[in-house]
C-alpha positions in Angstrom: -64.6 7.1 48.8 -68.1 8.2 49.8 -70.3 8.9 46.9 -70.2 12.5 48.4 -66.7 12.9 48.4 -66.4 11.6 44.3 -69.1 13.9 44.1 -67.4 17.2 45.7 -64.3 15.8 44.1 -65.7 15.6 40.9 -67.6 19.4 41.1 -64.5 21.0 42.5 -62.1 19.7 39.8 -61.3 22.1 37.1 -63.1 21.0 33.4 -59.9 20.2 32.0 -59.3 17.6 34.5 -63.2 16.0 34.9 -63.4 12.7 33.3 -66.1 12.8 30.4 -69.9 13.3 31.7 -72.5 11.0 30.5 -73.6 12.2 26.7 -77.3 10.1 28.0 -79.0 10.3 31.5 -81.8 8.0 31.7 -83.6 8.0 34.9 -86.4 5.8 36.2 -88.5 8.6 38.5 -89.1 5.9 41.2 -90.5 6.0 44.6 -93.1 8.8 44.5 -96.1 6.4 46.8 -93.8 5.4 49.0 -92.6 9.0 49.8 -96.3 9.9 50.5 -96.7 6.6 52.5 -94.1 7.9 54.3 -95.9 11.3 55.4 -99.1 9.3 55.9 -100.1 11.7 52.4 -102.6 10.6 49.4 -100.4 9.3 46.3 -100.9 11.9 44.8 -98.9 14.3 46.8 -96.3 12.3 45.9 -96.8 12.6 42.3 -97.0 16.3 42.7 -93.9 16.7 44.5 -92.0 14.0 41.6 -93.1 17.0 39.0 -91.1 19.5 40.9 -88.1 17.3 41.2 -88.9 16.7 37.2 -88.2 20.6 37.2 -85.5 20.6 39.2 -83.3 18.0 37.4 -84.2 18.7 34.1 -82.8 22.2 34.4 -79.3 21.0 36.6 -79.0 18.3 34.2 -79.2 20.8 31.1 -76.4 23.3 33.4 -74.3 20.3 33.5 -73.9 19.8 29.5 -75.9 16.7 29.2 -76.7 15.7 25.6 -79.8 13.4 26.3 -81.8 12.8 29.4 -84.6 10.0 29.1 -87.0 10.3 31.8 -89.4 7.3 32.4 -92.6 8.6 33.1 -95.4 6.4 32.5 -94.9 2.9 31.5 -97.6 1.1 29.5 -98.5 -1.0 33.2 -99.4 2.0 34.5 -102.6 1.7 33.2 -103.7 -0.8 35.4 -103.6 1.4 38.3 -106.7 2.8 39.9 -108.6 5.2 37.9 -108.4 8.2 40.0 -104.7 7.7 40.1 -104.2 7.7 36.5 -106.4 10.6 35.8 -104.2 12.8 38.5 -101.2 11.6 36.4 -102.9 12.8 33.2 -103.5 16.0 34.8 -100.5 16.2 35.7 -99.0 15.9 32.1 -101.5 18.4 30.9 -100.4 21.2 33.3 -96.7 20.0 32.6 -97.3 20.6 28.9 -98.9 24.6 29.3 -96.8 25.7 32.3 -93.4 24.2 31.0 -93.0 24.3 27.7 -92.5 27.5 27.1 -89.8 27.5 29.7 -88.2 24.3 27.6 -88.3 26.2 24.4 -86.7 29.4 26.3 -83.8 27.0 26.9 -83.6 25.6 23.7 -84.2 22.2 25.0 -85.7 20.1 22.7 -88.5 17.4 23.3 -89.1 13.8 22.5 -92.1 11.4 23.0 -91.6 7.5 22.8 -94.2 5.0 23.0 -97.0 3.5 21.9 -99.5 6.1 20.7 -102.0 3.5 19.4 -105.2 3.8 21.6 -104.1 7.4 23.7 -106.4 10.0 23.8 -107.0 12.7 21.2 -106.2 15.0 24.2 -103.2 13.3 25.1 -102.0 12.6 21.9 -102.4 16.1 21.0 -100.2 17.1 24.4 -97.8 14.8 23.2 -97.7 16.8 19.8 -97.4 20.3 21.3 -94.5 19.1 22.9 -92.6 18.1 20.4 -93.7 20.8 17.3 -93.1 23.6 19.9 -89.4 22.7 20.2 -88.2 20.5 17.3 -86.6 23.1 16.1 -84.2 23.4 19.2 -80.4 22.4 19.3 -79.7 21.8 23.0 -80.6 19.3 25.3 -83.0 16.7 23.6 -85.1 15.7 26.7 -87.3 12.3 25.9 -90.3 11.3 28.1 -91.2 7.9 27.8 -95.1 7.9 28.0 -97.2 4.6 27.7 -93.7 3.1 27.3 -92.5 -0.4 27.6 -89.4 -1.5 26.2 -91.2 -5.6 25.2 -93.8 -3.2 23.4 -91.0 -1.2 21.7 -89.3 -4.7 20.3 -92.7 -6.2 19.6 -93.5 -3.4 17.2 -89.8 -3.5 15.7 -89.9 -6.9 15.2 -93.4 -6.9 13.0 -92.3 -3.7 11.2 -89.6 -5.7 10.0 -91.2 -9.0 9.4 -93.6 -6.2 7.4 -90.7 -5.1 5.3 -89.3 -8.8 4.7 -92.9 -10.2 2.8 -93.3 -7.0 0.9 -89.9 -7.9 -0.5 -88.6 -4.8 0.8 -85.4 -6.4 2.4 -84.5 -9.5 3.1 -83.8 -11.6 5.9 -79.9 -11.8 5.4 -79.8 -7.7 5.9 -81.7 -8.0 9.6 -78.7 -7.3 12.0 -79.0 -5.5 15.0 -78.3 -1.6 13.2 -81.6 -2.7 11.8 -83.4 -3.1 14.4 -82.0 -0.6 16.5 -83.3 1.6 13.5 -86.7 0.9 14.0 -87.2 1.6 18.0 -88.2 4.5 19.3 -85.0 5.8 20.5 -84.2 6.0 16.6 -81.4 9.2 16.5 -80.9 8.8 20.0 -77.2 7.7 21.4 -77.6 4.8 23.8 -78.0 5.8 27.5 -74.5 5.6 29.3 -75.9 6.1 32.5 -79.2 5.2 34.3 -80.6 6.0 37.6 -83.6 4.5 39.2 -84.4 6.4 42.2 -85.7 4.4 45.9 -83.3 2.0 46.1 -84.8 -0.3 43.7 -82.2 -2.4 41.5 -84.8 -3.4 38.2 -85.1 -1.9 34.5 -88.8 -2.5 35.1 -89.3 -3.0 31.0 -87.1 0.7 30.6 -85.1 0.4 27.4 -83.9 -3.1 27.5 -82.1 -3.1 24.5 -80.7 0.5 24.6 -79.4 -0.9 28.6 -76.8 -3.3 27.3 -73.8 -1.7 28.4 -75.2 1.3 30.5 -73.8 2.1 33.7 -76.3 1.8 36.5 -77.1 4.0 40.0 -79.4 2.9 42.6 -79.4 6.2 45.2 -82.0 5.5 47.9 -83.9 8.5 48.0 -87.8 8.2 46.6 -87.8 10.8 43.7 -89.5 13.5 45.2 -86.3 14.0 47.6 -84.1 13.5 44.5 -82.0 16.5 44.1 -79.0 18.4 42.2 -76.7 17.2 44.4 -77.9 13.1 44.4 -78.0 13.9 40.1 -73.6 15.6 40.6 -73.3 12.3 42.9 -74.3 9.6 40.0 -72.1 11.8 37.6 -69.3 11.6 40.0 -69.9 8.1 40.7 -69.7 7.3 36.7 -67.1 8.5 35.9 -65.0 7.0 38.3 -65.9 3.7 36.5 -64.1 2.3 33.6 -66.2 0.9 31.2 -65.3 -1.7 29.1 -67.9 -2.9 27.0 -67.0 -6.8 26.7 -63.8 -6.3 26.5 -60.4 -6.1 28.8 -58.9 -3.3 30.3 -54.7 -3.6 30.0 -53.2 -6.5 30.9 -55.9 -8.4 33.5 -59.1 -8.8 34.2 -62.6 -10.6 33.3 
């Protein structure tokens, strides 16, 4: 079956009968150069038109009921890209921030930041603020942007907080397990994702939540993210859960 037709099957089945959605959508927002490439367009059109599809999914992906959507935004590489480009991108968070906020809050969505913080802005750190303060008081949909994000930089800083902890006699090494230091990542209160999409046919985490990843499903549409849309986000739903996951384990009587 087409991922179409799971999808259409999926959307047209009544709720009682739908397998369980995701409870966490993480989605690597790939592809947004080469969909300029494509229309012989600056970069930065494409980064434009990836904020709209941000829009667009972030409210279909709220309609559908889903707990937790983690949205890869910058990573801590992206840095190295040419200035111009990474001052569009911050201009781009900026007018993120004051034109959709509001609209988050409206929706009782609430916001998270992870990353390293060390070294951003005063400006951007104080975007990154407003976000959160505006709607941490919210119940529904907790929508995290991973901003100057990697996932080696997330386990680095675990790590030393708890090597920290050790000397000062604050724990010792016997109680490290891995509850521990999933307690000291960013994603801290967050469920593990269950699903994650990277958008332009690209099959890499690119250093995206490499610990949370261990037994997420994955989904590899083609389309760059600017043409992702509400029926590609229903067609990685459908295609999930037709899957049977299975953590380590066996299902019944066979298989490996």
């Amino acid at each position: 079956m087409t991922a179409t037709a799971q999808r259409n099957a999926f959307t047209n089945a009544c709720p009682d009968e739908k397998a369980v959605f995701p409870r966490h959508v993480a989605i690597i927002m790939d592809g947004n150069g080469r969909w300029a490439r494509e229309r012989n367009l600056p970069r930065t059109e494409g980064h434009r038109k990836g904020v709209e599809t941000l829009r667009k999914i972030v409210r279909h992906a709220a309609k559908r009921g889903i707990g937790f959507l983690t949205l890869y935004s910058f990573s801590s590489e992206n840095w190295t890209r040419p200035e111009a480009e990474v001052s569009f991108l911050m201009g781009l968070l900026q007018r993120f921030v004051q034109r959709d906020l509001a609209e988050l809050d409206r929706n009782n969505i609430k916001v998270r930041i992870i990353g390293e913080r060390d070294g951003l802005s005063p400006e951007i750190l104080s975007l990154l603020d407003e976000a959160e303060t505006v709607t941490c008081d919210n119940s529904g949909m907790v929508l995290t942007v991973a901003f100057n994000y990697g996932a080696r930089n997330e386990l680095t800083r675990a790590v030393k907080s708890i090597v920290e902890a050790v000397v000062r006699g604050e724990i010792s090494s016997e109680q490290v397990d891995e509850a521990m230091i999933a307690s000291r990542l960013d994603t801290v209160a967050l469920p593990d994702p269950d699903l994650i999409i990277r958008t332009s046919g690209e099959q890499r985490l690119s250093n995206f939540l490499l610990w949370q990843a261990a037994y997420a499903e994955f989904f590899f549409p083609s389309l760059n993210w600017p043409d992702f849309n509400e029926e590609a986000f229903d067609d990685a739903l459908a295609v999930f859960a037709g899957r049977e996951r299975r953590y380590g384990g066996l299902s019944g009587q066979a298989g490996g």
